[in-house]
SEDO-662862 format. One record per residue: residue number from 1; x, y, z of N, C-alpha, C in turn; residue in three letters. Coordinates in steps of 0.2 Angstrom, whole numbers, plus 2048, in hexadecimal, padded with zeros to 3 digits. Each point is the difference from the previous one (the first is absolute). Last residue first. Layout:
// residues N
{nr->NUM&n.east->X&n.north->Y&n.up->Z&ca.east->X&ca.north->Y&ca.up->Z&c.east->X&c.north->Y&c.up->Z&rest->ALA}
...
//
This chain:
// residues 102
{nr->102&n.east->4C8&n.north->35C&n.up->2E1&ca.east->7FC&ca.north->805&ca.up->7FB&c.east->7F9&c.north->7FA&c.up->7FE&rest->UNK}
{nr->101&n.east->80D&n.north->802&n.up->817&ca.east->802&ca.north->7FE&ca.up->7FB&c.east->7FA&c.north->801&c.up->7FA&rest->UNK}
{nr->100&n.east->80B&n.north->80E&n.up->817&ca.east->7FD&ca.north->7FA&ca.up->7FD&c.east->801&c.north->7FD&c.up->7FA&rest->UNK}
{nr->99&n.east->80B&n.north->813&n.up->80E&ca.east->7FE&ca.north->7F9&ca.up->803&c.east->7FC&c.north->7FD&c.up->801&rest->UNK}
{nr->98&n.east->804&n.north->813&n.up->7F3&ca.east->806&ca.north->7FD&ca.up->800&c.east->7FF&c.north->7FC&c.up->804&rest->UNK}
{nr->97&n.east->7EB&n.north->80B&n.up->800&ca.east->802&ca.north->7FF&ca.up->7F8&c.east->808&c.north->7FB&c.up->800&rest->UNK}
{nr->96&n.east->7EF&n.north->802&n.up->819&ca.east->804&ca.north->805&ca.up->7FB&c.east->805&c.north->7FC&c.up->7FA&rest->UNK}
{nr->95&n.east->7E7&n.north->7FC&n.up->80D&ca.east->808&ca.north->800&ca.up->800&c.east->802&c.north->804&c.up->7FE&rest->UNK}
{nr->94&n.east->7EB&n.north->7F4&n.up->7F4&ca.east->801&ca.north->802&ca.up->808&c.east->809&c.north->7FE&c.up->801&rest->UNK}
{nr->93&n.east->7EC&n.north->805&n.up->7EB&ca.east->806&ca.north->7FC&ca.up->804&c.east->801&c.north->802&c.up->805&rest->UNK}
{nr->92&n.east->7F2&n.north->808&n.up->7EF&ca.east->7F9&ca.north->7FC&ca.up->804&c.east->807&c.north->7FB&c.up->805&rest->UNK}
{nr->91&n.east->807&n.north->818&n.up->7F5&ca.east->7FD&ca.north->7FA&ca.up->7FD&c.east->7FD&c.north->7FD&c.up->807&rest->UNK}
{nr->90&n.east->807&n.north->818&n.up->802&ca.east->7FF&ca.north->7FF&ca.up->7F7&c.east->7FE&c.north->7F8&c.up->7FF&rest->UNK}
{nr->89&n.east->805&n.north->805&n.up->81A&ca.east->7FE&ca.north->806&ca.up->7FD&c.east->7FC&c.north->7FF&c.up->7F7&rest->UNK}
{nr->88&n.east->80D&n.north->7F0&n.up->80C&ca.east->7F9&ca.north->7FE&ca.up->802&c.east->7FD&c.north->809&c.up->7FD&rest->UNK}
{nr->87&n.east->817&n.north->7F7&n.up->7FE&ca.east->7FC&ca.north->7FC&ca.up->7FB&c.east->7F9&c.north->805&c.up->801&rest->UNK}
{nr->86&n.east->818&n.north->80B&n.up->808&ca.east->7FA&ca.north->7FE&ca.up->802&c.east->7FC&c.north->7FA&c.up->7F8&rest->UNK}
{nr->85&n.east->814&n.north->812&n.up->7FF&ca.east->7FE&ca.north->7F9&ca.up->800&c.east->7FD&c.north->7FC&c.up->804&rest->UNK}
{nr->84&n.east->801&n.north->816&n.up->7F5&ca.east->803&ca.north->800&ca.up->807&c.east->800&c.north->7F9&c.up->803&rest->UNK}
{nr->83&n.east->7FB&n.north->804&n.up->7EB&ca.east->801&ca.north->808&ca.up->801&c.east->805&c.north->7FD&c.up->807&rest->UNK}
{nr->82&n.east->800&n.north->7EF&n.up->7E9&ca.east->7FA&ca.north->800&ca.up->806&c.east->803&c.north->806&c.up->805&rest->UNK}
{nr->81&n.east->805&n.north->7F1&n.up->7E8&ca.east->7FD&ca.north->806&ca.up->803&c.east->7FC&c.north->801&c.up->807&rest->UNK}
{nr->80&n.east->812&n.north->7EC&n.up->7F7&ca.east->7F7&ca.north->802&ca.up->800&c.east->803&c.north->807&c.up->802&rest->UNK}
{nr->79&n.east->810&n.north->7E8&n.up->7FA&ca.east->7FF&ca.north->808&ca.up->7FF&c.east->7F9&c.north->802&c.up->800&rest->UNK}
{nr->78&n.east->80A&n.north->7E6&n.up->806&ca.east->7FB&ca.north->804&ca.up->7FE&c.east->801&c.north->806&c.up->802&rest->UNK}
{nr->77&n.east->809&n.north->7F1&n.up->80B&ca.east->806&ca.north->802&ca.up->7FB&c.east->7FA&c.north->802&c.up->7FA&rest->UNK}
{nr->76&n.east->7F9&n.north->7F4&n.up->814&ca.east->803&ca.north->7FC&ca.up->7FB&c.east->803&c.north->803&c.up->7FA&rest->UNK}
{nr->75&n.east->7FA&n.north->80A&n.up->815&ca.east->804&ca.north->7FD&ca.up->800&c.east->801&c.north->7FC&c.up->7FA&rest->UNK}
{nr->74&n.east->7FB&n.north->818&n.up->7FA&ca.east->7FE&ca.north->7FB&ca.up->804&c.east->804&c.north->7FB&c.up->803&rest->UNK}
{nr->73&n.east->804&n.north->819&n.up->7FA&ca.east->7FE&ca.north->7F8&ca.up->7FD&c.east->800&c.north->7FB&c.up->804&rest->UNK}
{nr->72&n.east->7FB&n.north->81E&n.up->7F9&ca.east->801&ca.north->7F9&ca.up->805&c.east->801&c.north->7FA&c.up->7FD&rest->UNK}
{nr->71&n.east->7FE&n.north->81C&n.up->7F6&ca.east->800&ca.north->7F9&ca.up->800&c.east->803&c.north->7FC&c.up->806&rest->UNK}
{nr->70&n.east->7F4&n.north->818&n.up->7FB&ca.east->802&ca.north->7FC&ca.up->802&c.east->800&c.north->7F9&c.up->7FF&rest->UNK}
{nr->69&n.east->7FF&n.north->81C&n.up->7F2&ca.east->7FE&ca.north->7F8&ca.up->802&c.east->803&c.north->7FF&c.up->806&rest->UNK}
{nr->68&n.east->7FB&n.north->818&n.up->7F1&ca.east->803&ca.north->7FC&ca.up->806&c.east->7FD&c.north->7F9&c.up->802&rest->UNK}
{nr->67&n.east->802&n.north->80E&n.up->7E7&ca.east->7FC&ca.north->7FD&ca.up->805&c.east->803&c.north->7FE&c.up->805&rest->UNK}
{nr->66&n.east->804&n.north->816&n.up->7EC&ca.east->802&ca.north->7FB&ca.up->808&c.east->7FC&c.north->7FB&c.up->802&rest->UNK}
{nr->65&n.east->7FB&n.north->811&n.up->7EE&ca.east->804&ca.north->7FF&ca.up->7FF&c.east->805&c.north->7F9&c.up->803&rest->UNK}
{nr->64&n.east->7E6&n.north->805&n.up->7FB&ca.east->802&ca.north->800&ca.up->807&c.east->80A&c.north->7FF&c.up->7FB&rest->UNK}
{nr->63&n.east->7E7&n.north->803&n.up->7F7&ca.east->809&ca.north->805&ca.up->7FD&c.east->806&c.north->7FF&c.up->807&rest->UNK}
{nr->62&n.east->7E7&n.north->7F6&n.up->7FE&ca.east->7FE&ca.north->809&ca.up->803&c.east->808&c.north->802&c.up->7FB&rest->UNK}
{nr->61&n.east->7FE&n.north->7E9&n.up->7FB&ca.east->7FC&ca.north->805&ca.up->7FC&c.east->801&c.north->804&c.up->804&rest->UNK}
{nr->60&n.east->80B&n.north->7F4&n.up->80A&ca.east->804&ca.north->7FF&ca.up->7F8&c.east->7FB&c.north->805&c.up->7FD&rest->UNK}
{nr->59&n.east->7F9&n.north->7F8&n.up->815&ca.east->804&ca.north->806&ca.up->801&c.east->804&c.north->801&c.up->7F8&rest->UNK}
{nr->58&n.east->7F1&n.north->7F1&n.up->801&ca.east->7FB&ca.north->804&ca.up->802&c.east->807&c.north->803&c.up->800&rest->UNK}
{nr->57&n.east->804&n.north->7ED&n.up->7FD&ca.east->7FF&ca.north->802&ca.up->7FA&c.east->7FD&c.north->808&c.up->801&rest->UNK}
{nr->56&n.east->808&n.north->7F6&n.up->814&ca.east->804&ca.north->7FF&ca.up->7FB&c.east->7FF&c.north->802&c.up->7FA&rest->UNK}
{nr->55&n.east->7EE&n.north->7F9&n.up->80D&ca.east->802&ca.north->806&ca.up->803&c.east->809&c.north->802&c.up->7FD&rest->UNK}
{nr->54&n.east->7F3&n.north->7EC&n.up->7F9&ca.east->7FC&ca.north->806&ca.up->800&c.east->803&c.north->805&c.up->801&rest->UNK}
{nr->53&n.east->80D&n.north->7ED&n.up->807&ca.east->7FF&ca.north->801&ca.up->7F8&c.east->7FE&c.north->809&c.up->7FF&rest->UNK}
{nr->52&n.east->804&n.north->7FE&n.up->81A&ca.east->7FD&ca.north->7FB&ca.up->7F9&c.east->801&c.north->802&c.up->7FA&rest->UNK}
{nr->51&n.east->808&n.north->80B&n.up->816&ca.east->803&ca.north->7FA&ca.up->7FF&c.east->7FA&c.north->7FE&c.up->7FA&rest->UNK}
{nr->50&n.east->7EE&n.north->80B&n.up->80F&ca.east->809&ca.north->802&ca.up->800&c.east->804&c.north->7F9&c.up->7FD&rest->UNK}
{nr->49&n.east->7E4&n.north->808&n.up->7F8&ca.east->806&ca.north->7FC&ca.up->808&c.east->809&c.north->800&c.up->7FE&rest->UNK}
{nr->48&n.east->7F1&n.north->812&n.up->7F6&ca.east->800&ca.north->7F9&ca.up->7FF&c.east->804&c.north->7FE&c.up->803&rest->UNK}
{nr->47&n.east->7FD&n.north->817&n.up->7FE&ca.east->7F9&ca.north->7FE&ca.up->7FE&c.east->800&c.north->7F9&c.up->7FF&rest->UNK}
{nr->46&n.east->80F&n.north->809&n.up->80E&ca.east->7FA&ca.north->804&ca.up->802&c.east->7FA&c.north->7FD&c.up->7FC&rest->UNK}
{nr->45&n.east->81A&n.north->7FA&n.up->7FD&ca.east->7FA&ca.north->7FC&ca.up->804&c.east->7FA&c.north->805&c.up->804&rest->UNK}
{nr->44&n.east->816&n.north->7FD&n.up->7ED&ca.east->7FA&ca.north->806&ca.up->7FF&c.east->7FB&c.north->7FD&c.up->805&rest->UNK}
{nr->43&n.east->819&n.north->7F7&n.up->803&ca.east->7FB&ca.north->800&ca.up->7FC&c.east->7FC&c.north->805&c.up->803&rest->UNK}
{nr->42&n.east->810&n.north->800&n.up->80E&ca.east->7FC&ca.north->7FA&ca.up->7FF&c.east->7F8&c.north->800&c.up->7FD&rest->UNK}
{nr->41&n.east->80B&n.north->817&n.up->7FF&ca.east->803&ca.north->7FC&ca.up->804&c.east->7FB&c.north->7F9&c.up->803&rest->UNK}
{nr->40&n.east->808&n.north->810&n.up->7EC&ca.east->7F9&ca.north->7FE&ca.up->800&c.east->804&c.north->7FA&c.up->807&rest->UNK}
{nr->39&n.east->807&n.north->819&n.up->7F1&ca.east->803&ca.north->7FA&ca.up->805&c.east->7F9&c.north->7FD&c.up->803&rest->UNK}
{nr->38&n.east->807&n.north->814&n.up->7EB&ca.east->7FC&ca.north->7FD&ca.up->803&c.east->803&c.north->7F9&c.up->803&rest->UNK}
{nr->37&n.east->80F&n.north->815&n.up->7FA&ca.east->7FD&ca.north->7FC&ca.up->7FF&c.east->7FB&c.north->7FC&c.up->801&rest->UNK}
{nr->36&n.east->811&n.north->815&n.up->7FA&ca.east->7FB&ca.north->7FF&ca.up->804&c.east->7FD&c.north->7F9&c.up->7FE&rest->UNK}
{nr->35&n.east->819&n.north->80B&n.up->800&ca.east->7FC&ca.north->800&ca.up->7FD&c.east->7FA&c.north->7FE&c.up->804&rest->UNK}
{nr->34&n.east->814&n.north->80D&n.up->808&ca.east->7FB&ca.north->801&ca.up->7FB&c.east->7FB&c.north->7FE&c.up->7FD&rest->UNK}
{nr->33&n.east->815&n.north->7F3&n.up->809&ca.east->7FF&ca.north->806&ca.up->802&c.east->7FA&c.north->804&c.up->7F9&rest->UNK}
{nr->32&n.east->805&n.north->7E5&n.up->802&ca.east->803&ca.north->806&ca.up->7FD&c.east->7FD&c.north->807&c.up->803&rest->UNK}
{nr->31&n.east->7F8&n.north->7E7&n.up->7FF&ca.east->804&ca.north->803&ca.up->808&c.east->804&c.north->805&c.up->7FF&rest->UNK}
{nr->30&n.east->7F2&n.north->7F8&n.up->7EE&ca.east->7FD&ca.north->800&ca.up->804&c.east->802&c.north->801&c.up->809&rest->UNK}
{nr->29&n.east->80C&n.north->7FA&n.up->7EA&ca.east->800&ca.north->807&ca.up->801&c.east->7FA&c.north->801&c.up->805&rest->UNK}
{nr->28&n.east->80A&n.north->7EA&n.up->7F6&ca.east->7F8&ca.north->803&ca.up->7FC&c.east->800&c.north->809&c.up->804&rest->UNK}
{nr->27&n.east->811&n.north->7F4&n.up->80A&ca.east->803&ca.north->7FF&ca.up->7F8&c.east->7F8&c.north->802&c.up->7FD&rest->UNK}
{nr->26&n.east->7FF&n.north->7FF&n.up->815&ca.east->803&ca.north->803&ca.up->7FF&c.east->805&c.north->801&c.up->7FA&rest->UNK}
{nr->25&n.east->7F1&n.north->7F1&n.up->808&ca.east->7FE&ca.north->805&ca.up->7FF&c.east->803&c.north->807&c.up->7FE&rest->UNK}
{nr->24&n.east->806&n.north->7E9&n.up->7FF&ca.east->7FD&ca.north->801&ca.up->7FB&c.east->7FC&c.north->808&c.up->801&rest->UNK}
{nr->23&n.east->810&n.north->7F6&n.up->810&ca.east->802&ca.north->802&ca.up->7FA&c.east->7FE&c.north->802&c.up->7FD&rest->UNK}
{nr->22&n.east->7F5&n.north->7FB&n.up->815&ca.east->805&ca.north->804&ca.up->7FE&c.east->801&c.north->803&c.up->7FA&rest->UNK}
{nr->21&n.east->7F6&n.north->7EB&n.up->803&ca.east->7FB&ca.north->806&ca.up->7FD&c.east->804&c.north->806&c.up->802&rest->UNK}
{nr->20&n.east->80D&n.north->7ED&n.up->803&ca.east->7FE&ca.north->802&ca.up->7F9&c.east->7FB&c.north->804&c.up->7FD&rest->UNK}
{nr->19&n.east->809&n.north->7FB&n.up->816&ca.east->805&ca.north->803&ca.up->7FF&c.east->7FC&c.north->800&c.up->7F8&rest->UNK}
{nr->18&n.east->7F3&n.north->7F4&n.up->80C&ca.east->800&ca.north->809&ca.up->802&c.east->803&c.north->805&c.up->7FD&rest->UNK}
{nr->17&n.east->800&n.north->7E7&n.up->7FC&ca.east->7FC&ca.north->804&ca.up->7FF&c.east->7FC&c.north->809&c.up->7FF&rest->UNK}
{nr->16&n.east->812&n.north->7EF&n.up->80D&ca.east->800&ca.north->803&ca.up->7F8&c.east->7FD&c.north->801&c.up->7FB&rest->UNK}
{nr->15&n.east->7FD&n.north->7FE&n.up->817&ca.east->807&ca.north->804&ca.up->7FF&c.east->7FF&c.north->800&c.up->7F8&rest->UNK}
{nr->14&n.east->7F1&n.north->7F1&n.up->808&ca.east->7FC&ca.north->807&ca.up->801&c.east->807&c.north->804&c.up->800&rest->UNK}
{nr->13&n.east->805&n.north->7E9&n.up->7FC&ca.east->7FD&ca.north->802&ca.up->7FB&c.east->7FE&c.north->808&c.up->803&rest->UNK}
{nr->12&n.east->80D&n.north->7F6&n.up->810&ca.east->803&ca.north->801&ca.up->7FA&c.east->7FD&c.north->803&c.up->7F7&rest->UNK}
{nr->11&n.east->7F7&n.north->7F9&n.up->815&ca.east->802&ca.north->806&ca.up->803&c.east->802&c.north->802&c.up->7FA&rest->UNK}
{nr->10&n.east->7F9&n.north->7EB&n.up->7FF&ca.east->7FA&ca.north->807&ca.up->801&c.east->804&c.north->805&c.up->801&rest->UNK}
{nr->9&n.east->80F&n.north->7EE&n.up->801&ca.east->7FC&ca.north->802&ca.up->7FA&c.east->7FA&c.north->804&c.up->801&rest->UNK}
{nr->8&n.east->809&n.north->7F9&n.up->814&ca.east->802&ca.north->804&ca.up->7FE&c.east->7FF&c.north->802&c.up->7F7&rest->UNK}
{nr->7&n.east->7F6&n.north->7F4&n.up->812&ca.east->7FE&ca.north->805&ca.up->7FF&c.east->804&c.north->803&c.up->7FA&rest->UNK}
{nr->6&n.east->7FC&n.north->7E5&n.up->80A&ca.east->805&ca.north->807&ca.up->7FD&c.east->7FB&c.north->806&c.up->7FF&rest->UNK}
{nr->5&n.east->7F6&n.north->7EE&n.up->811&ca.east->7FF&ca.north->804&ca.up->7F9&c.east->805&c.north->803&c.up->7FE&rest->UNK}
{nr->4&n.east->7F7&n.north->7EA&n.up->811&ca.east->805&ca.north->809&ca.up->800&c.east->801&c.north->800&c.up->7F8&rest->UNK}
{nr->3&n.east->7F3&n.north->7EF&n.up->809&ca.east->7FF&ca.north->801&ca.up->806&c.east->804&c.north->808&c.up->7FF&rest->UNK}
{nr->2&n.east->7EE&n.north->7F1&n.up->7EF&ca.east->807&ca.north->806&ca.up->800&c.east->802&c.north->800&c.up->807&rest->UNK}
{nr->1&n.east->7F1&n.north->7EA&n.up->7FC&ca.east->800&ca.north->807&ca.up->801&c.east->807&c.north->803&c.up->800&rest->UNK}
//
């Protein structure tokens, strides 16, 4: 059994992460004054369960410019989608998503 879990590489991927959707947005003009854009906040989840393939493809067809993700990793360093990390909401898991194992 894990009794303690560096954090700090989580920390370090969602930093640089962020700092790269920063970037990219801001170089695609989407954080430029004026423009307008469609923002799809965890995935297109009205007409499909939130976070999946589906709903991913779904926001790509309405024209979603943006999709807002959540990535977790797990204890065994598994990257997952998941909103608020909870298992038991979206799958049949129990817990929360970073203190488990995939």
């Amino acid at each position: 059994m894990i009794s303690h879990v560096d954090r700090r590489p989580y920390y370090s991927i969602r930093f640089i992460l962020l700092a790269a959707m920063f970037v990219s947005l801001t170089r695609a003009g989407i954080l430029t004054r004026g423009s307008a854009r469609m923002i799809c906040h965890r995935t297109a989840n009205t007409e499909m369960p939130e976070n999946t393939l589906d709903s991913l493809d779904l926001a790509a067809r309405l024209g979603c410019s943006v999709v807002e993700i959540d990535l977790r990793m797990t204890l065994d360093g598994e990257i997952v989608l998941n909103h608020d990390g909870f298992l038991e909401r979206l799958t049949d898991g129990m817990g929360e998503a970073d203190k488990s194992y995939f």
